[in-house]
Phi, psi and omega in degrees: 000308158305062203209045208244099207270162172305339185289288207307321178294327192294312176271011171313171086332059184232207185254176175298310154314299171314308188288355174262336181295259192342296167320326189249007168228098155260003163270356163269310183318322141262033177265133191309143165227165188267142175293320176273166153236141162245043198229068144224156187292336182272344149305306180289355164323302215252344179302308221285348179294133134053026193054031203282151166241154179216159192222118155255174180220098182273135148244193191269111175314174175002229191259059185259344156238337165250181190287337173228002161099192174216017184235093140264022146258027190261332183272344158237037144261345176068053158287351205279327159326256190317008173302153176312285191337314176290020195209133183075220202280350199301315156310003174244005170207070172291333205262336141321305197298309182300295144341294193287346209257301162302312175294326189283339178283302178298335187247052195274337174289323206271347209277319194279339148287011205269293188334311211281349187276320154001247183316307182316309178284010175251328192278329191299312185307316207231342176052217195307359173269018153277122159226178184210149199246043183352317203260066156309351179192011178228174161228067205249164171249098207267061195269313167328308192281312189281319200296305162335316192243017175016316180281330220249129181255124178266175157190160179215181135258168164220150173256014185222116178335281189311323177328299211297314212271329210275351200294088193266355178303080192319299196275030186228118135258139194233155174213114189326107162281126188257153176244174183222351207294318186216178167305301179312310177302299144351297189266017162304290178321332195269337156302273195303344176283331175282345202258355192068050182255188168230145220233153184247126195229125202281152193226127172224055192241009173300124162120347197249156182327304172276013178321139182189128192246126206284164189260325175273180181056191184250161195274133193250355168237039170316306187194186200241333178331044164333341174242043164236037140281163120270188188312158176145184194254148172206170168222174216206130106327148181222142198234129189068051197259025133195170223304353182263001172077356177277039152057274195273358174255330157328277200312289175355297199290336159300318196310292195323321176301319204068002208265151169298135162218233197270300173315121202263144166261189197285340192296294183335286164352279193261020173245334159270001146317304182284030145236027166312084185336130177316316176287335178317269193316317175313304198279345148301000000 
């Protein structure tokens, strides 16, 4: 499977840049490595439920190693500031992301079986208390891979509709990721909230004028296990949401513009609460 030749990186459809990472260290490039991780502080987060273990798979966001990406929800959601991949310690470790990333393209039959031997030897260690998060930084469509694992319970967020709505993977739970970014996006969240679905709403003003905190929905950063909420409205904080770590100037600078973006304020916020459902809203 580690056999990924220079002809090959050269004629991928990948970006230009990437094919020069990969090109001038290629004994890194083919040295083996693992497709999961349980090593982030919002996994182990989720270890303290019940002896639950989670498996992610971060791979290369939007368009940072192909040419059109693996986020096609990304563009009227206006993500690309504010990707996960830009937050915390995830900026500091692209070039795994980028590995794997590279493999699942050029390599996709042995990579989803490299995967699925992965997760198999972690459920024999822990059996139903293994879930696995396939889109750790992507919204790529891993039905093949979940389809593949029947025993094994997956989950994600997504940004792309037909995913959300069209979704028969009895062991796949999914969550409307929302945006603020437009109108459109806006009336994404309002939709999936009308459809009972369960919608995750990103909140960043700490540090800002308008700093807040919602009094509704469920707090989305206990932990990441998702599909032990229920349907329903929740929101996620965001800490370090870009690559210079300045934070609080970032945010400042979004108060100040005034312009709509990703990150919902209390006005956003709480004006997609009233479209909650009443059964919704209970059962938070």
């Amino acid at each position: 499977m580690f056999n990924i030749s220079r002809s090959e990186i050269l004629a991928a459809d990948i970006t230009t840049e990437m094919k020069m990472f990969f090109l001038k260290d290629m004994e890194y490039t083919l040295h083996p490595f693992k497709f999961w991780t349980k090593e982030t502080i919002k996994i182990k987060k989720g270890m303290t439920l019940e002896g639950a273990v989670q498996m992610v798979f971060y791979g290369p966001a939007s368009r940072s190693l192909l040419n059109e990406g693996w986020c096609h929800g990304a563009k009227v959601a206006d993500c690309e500031l504010s990707c996960l991949k830009k937050s915390g310690m995830m900026r500091f470790n692209q070039e795994i992301q980028w590995k794997r990333g590279l493999y699942v393209y050029l390599r996709p039959d042995e990579t989803l079986e490299a995967m699925s031997k992965e997760l198999n030897r972690e459920y024999d260690k822990h059996g139903d208390n293994l879930s696995a998060r396939p889109n750790g930084t992507m919204d790529k469509d891993w039905a093949q891979l979940i389809s593949y694992n029947p025993h094994i319970q997956f989950y994600d967020y997504t940004k792309i509709w037909p995913r959300m709505l069209h979704n028969t993977l009895t062991n796949y739970d999914l969550t409307w990721s929302a945006s603020n970014a437009n109108d459109k996006a806006f009336s994404m969240a309002v939709r999936a909230l009308e459809h009972g679905m369960r919608v995750a709403v990103p909140i960043n003003t700490k540090g800002t004028k308008t700093e807040w905190f919602p009094n509704d929905g469920m707090d989305f950063d206990r932990h990441d296990i998702r599909f032990r909420d229920p349907m329903g409205l929740g929101f996620l904080t965001r800490k370090d949401s870009h690559p210079d770590g300045n934070t609080i100037a970032i945010r400042k600078a979004l108060e100040a513009s005034g312009a709509q973006n990703f990150f919902f304020n209390q006005e956003s916020y709480e004006r997609l609460c009233t479209h909650v459902p009443q059964p919704l809203m209970e059962a938070v």
